[in-house]
DRENPA-3360 file (N, C-alpha, C; in nm, 2 decimals, always signed):
BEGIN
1 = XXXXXXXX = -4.31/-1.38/-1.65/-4.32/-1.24/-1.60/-4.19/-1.19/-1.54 ~ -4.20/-1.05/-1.58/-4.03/-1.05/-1.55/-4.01/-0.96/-1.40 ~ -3.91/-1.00/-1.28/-3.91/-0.97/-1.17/-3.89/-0.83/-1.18 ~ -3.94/-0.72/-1.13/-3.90/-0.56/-1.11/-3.72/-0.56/-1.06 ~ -3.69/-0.45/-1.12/-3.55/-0.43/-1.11/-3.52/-0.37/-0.97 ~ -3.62/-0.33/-0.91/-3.65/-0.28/-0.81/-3.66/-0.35/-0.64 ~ -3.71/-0.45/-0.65/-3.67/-0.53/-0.57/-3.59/-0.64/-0.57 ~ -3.53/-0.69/-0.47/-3.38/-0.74/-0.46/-3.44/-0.87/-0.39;
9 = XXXXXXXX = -3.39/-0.99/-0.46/-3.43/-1.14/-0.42/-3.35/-1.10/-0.25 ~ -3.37/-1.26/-0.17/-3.30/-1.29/-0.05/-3.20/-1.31/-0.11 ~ -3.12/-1.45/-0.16/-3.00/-1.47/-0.23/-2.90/-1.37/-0.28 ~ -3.01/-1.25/-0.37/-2.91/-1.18/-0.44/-2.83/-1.08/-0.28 ~ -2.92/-1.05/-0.20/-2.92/-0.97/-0.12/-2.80/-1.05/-0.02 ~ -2.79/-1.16/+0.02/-2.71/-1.23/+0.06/-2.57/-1.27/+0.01 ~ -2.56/-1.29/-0.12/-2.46/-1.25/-0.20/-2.34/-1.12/-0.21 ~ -2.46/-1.02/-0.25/-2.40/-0.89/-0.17/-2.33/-0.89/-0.04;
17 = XXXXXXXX = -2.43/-0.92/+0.02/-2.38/-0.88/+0.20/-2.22/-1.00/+0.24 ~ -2.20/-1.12/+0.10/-2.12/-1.17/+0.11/-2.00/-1.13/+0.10 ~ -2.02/-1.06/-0.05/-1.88/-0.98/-0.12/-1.85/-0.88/-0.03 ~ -1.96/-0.78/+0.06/-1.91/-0.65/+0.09/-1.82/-0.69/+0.18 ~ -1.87/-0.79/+0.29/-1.78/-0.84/+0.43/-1.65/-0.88/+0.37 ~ -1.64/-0.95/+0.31/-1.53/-0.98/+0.26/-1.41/-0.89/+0.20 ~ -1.45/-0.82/+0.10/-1.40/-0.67/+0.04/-1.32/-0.61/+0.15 ~ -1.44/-0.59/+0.30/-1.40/-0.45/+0.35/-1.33/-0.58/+0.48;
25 = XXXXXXXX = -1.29/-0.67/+0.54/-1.21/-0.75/+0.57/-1.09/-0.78/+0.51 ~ -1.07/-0.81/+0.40/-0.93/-0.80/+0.29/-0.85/-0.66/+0.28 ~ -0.91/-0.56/+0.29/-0.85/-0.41/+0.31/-0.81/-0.40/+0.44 ~ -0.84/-0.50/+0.55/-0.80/-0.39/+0.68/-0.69/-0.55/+0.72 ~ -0.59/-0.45/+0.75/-0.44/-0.55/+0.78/-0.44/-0.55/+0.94 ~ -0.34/-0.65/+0.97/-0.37/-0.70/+1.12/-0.31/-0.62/+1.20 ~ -0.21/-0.51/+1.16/-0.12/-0.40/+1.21/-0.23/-0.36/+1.22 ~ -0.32/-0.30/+1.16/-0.42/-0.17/+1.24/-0.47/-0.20/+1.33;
33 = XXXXXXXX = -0.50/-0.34/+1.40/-0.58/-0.40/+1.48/-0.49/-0.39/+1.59 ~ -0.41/-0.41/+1.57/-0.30/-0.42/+1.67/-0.24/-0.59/+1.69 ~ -0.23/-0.66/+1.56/-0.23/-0.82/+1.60/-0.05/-0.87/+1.48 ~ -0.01/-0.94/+1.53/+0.14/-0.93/+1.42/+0.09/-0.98/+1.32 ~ +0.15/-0.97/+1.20/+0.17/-1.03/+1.07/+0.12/-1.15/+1.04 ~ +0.24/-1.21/+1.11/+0.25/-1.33/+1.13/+0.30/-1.42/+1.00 ~ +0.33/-1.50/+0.94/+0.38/-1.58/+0.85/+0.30/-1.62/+0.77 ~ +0.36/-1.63/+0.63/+0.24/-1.76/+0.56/+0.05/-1.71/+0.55;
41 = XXXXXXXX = +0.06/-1.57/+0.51/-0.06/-1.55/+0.48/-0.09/-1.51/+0.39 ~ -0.23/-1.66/+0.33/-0.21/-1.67/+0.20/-0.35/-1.59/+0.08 ~ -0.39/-1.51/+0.23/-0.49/-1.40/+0.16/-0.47/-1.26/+0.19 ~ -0.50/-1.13/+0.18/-0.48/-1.01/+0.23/-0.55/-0.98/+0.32 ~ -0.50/-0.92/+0.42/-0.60/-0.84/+0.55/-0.64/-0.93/+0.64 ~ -0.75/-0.94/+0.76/-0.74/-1.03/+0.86/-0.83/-1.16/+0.78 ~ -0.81/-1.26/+0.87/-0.83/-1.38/+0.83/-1.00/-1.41/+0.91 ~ -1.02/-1.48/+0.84/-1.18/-1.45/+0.96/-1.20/-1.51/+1.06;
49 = XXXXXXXX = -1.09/-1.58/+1.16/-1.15/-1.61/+1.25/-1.08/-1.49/+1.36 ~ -0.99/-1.42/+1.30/-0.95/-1.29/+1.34/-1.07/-1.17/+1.38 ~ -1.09/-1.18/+1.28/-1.23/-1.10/+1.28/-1.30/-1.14/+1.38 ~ -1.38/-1.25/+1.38/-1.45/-1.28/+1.47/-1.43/-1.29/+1.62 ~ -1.29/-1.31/+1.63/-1.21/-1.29/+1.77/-1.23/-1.13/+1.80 ~ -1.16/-1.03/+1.74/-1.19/-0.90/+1.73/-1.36/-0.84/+1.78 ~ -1.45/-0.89/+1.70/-1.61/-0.87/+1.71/-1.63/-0.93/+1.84 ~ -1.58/-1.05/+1.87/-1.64/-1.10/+1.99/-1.80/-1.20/+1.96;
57 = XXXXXXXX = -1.79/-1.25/+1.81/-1.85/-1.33/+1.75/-1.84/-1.48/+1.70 ~ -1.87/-1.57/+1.71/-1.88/-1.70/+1.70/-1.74/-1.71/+1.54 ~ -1.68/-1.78/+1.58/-1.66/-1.77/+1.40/-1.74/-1.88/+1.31 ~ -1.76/-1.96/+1.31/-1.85/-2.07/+1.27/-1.99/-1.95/+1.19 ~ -2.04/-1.88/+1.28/-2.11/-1.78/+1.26/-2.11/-1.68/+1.13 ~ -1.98/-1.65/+1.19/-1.94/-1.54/+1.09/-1.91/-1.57/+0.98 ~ -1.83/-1.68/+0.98/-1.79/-1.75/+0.81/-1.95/-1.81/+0.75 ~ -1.99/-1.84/+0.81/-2.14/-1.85/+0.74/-2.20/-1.74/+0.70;
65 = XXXXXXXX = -2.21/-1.63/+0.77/-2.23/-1.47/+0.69/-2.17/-1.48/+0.59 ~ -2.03/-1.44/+0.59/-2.00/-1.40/+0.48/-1.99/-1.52/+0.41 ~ -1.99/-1.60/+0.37/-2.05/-1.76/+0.29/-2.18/-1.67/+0.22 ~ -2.26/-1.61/+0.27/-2.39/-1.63/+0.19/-2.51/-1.70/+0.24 ~ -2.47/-1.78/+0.36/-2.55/-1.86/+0.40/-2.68/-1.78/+0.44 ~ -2.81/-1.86/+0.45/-2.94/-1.81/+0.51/-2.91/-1.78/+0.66 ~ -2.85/-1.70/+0.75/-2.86/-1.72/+0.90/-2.93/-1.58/+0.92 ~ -2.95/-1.55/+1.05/-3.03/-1.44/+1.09/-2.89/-1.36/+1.17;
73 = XXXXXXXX = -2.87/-1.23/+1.14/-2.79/-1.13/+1.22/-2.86/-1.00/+1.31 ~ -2.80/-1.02/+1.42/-2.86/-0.90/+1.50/-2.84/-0.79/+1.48 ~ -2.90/-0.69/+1.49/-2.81/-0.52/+1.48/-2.71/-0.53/+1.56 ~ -2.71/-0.61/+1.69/-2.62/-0.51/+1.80/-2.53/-0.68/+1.76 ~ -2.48/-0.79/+1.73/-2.40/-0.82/+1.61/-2.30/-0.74/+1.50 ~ -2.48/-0.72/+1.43/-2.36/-0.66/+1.28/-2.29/-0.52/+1.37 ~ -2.35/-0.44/+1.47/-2.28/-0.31/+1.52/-2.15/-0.35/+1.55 ~ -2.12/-0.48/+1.64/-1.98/-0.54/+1.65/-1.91/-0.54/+1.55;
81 = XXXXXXXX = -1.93/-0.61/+1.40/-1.91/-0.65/+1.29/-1.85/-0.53/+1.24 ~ -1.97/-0.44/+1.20/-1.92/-0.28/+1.19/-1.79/-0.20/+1.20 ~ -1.78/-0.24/+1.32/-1.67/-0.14/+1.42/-1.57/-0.25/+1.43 ~ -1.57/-0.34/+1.40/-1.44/-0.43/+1.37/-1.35/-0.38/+1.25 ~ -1.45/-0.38/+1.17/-1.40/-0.32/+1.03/-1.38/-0.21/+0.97 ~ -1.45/-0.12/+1.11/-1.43/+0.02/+1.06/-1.48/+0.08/+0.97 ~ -1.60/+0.00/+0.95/-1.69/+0.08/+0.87/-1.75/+0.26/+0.89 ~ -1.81/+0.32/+0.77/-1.80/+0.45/+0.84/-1.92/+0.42/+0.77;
89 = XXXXXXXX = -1.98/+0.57/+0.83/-2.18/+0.56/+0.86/-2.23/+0.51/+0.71 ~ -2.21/+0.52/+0.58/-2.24/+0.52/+0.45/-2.24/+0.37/+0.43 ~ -2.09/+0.33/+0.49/-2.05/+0.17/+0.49/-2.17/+0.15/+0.55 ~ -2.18/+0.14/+0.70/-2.28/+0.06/+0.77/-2.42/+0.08/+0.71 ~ -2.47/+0.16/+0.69/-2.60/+0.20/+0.62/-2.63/+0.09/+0.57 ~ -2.54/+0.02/+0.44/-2.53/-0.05/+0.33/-2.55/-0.18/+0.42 ~ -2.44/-0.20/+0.51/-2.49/-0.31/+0.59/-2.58/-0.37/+0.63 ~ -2.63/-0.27/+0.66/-2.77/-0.26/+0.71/-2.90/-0.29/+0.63;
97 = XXXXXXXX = -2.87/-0.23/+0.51/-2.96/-0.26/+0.44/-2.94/-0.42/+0.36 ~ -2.85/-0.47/+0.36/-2.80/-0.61/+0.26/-2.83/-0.68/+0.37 ~ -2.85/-0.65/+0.53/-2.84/-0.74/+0.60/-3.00/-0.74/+0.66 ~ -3.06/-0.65/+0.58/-3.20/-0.67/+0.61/-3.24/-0.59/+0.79 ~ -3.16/-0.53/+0.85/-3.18/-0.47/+0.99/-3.20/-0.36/+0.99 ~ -3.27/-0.30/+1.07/-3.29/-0.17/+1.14/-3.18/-0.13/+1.26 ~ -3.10/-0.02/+1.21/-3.01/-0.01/+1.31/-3.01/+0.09/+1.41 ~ -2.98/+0.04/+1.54/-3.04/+0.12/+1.65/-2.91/+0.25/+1.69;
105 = XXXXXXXX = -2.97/+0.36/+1.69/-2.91/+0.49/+1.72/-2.85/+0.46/+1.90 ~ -2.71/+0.46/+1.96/-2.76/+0.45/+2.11/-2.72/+0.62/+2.11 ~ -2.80/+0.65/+2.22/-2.74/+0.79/+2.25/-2.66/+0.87/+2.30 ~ -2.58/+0.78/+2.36/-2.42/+0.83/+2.41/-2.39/+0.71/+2.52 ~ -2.26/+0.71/+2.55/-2.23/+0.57/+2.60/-2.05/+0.57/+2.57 ~ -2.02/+0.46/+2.63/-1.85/+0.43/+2.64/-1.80/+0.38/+2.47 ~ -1.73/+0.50/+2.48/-1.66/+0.42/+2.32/-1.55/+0.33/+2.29 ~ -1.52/+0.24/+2.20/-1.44/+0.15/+2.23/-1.32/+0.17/+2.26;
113 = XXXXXXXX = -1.24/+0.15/+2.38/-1.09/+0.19/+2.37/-1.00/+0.16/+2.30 ~ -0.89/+0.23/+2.29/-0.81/+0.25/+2.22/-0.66/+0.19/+2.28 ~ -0.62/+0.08/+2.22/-0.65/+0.03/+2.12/-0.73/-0.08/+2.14 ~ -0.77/-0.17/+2.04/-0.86/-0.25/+2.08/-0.84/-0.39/+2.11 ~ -0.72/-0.39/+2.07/-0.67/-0.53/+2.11/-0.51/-0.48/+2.18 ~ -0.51/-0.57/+2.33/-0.44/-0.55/+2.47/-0.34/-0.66/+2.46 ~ -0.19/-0.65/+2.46/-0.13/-0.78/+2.49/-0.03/-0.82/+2.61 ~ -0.07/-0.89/+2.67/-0.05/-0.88/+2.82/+0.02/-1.04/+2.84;
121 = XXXXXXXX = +0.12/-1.06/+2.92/+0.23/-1.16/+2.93/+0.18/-1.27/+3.05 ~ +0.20/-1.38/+3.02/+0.11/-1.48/+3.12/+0.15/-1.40/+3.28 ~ +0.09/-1.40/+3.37/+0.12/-1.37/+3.49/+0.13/-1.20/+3.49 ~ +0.10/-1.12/+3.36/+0.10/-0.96/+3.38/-0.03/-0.93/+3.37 ~ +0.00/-0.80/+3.36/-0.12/-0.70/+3.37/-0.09/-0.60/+3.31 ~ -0.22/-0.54/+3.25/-0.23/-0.41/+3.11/-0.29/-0.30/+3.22 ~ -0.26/-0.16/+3.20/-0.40/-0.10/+3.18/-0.47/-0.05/+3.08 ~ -0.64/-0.05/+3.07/-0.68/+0.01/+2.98/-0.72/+0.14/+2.98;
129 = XXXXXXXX = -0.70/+0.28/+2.93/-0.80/+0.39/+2.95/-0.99/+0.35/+2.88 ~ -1.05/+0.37/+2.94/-1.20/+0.35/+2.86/-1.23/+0.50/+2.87 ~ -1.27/+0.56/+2.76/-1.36/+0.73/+2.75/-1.49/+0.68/+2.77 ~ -1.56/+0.78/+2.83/-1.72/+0.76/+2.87/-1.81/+0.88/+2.84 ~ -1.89/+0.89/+2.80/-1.96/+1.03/+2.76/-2.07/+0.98/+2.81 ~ -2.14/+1.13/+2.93/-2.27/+1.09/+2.98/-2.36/+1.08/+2.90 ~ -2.46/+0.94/+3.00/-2.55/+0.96/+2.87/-2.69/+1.02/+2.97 ~ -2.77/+0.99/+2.88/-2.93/+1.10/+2.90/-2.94/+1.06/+3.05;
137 = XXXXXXXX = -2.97/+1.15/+3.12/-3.05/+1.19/+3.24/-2.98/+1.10/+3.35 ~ -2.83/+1.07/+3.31/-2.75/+0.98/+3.41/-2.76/+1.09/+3.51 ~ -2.62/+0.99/+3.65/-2.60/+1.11/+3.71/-2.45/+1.11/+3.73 ~ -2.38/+1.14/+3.83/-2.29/+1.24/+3.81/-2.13/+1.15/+3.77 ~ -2.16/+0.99/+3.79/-2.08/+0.92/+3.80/-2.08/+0.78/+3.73 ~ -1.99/+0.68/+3.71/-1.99/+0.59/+3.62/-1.90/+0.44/+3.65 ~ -1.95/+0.35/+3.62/-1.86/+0.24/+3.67/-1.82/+0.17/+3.51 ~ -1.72/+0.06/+3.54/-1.69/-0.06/+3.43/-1.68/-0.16/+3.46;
145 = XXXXXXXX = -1.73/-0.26/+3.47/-1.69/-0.40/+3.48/-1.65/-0.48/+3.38 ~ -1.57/-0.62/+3.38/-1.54/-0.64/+3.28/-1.57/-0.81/+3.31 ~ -1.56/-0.93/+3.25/-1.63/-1.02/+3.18/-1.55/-1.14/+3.09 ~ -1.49/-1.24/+3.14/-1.45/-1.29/+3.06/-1.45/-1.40/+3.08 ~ -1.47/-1.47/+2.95/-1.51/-1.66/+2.97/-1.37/-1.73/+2.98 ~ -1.27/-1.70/+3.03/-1.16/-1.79/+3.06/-1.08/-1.74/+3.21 ~ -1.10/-1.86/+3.26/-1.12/-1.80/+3.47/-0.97/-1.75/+3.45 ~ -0.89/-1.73/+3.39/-0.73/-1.65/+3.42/-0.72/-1.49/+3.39;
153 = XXXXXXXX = -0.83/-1.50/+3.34/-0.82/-1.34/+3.27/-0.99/-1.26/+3.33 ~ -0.90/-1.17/+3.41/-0.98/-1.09/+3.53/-0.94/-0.91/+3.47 ~ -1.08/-0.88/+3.49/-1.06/-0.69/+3.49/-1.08/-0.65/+3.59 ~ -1.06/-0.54/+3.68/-1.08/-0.52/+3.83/-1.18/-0.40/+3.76 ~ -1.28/-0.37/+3.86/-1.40/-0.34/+3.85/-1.34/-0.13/+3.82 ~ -1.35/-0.07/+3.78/-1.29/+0.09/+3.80/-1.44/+0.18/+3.80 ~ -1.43/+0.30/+3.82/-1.53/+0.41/+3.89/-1.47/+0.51/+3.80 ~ -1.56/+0.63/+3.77/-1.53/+0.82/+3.75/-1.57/+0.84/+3.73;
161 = XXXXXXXX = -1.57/+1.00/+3.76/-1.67/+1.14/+3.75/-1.66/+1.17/+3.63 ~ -1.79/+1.22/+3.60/-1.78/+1.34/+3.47/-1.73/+1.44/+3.50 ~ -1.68/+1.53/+3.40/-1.63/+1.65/+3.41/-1.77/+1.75/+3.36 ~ -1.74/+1.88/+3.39/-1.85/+1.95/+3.33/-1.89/+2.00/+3.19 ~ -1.82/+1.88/+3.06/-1.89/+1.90/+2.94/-1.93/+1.75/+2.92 ~ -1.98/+1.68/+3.02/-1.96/+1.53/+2.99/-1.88/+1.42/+2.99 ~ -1.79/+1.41/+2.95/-1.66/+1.32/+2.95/-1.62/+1.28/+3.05 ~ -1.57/+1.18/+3.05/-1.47/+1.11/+3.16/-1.40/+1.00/+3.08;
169 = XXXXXXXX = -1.36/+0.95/+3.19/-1.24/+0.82/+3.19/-1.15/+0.78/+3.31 ~ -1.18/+0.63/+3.26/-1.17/+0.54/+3.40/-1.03/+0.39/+3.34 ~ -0.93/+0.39/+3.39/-0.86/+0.33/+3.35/-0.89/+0.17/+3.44 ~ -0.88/+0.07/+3.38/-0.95/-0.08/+3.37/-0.81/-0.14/+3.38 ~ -0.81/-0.27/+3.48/-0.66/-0.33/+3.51/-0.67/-0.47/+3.49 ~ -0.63/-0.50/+3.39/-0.65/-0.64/+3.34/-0.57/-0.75/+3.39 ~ -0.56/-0.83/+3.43/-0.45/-0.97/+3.50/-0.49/-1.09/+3.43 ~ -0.38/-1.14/+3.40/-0.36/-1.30/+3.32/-0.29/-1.38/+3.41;
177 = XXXXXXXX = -0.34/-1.51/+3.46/-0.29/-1.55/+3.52/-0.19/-1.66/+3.43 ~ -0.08/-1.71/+3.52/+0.00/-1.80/+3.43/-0.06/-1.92/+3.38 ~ -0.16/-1.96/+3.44/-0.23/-2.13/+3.33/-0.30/-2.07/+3.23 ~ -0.30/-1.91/+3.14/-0.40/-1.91/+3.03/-0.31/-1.95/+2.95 ~ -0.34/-2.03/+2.84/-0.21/-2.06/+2.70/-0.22/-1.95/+2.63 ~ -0.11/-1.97/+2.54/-0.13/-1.84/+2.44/-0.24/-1.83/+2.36 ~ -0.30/-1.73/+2.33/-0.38/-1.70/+2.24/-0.43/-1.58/+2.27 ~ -0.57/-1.55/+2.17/-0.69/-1.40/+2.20/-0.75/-1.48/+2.21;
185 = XXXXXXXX = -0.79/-1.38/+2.32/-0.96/-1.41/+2.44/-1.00/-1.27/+2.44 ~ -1.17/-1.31/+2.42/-1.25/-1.17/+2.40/-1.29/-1.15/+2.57 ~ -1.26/-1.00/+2.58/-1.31/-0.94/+2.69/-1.43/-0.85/+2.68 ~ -1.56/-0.90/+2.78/-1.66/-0.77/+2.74/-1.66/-0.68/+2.87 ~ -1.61/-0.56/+2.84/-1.65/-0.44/+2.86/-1.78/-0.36/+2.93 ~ -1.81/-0.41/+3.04/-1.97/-0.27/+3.03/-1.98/-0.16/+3.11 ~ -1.98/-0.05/+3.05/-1.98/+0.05/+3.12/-2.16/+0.12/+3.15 ~ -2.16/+0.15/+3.30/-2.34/+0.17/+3.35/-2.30/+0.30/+3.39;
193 = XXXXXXXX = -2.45/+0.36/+3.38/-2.44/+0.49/+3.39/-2.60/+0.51/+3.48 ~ -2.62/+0.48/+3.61/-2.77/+0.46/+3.63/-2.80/+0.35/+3.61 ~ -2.95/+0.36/+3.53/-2.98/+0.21/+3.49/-2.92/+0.19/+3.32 ~ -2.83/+0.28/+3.31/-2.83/+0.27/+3.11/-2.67/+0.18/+3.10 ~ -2.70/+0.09/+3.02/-2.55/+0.06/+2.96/-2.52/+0.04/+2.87 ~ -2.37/+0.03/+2.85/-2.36/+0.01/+2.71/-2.21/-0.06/+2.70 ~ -2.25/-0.22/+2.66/-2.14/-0.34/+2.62/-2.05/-0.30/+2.51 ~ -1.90/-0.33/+2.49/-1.85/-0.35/+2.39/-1.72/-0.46/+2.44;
201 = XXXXXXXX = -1.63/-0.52/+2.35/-1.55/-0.61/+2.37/-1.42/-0.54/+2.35 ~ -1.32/-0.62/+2.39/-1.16/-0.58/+2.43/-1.11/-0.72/+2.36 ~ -1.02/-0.73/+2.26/-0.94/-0.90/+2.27/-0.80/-0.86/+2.32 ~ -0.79/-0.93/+2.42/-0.68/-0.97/+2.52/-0.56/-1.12/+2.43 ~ -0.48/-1.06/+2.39/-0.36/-1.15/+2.33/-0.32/-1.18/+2.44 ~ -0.21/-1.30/+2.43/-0.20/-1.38/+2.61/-0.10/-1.46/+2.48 ~ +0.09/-1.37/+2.56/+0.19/-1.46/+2.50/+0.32/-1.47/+2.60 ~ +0.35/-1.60/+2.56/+0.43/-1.64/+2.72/+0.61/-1.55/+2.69;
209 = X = +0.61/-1.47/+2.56/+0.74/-1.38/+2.57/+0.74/-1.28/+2.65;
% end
């Protein structure tokens, strides 16, 4: 009996969800991210544990996604995934649907700054601008804290008002102490509004030039 063309095996659907990550990973170069070149690369566009430094995702994880493997992905995951790669709403849709999720609408909240990857000299300090758009039934003001699993790399806590069409922004002061080695370390982000918030990640480059 022959399967309806209409519905889509797990496997085949997995497959898909394999090629697309991969596709839309190979188109986006480490310059747009803000990360160097670097030598000796022997595929196009970021490499995936890049990615997953970027998302703020396991890479073990992620190379299993895009592998094909059977794993389970979260919306507020693939939303990381997403916005790593810059997917735009048609892209993500697709995502969404190969990845088997329902994706959650948030209703306004801190958008990821710009740029998204910070590089900051052992013993220095960045600052970040974060934009903030109020969200529902906040009130007049807004904090950020920031979050990071390696004790040398500290955000100092920042505050601001809305303005009267909504908006603000609160500039975020990052310090590396001299024992972090080189590398990216993912920073999370959360900006509260009341009781509402809304996480995203920062990767922090850390080079002794």
């Amino acid at each position: 009996m022959a399967v309806p063309t209409t519905l889509e095996t797990q496997p085949t659907r997995r497959s898909e969800l394999a090629g697309f990550l991969r596709a839309r990973r190979e188109r986006l170069s480490p310059q747009e991210v803000g990360l160097p070149p670097g030598p000796r690369r022997r595929t196009p566009g970021l490499r995936r544990e890049e990615l997953a430094l970027l998302a703020g995702v396991g890479v073990t994880w992620y190379t299993w996604l895009e592998q094909g493997r059977p794993i389970n992905a979260s919306v507020q995951v693939l939303d990381a995934v997403a916005r790593t790669l810059r997917l735009d709403q048609a892209e993500r849709e697709h995502l969404y649907r190969l990845a088997e999720a329902t994706p959650v609408h948030a209703v306004t909240g801190a958008e990821p700054p710009s740029p998204a990857v910070v590089d900051i000299a052992h013993g220095g300090s960045a600052n970040v601008t974060v934009d903030v758009q109020r969200m529902i039934d906040g009130p007049g003001g807004f904090t950020i804290t920031g979050k990071s699993y390696v004790p040398g790399i500290k955000a100092a806590k920042a505050s601001g008002q809305f303005a009267a069409d909504g908006s603000g922004s609160a500039t975020v002061a990052i310090t590396v102490t001299q024992s972090v080695p080189n590398g990216y370390y993912p920073l999370v982000l959360t900006t509260r509004v009341g009781d509402s918030s809304r996480t995203f990640k920062l990767l922090v480059t850390v080079d002794r030039d």
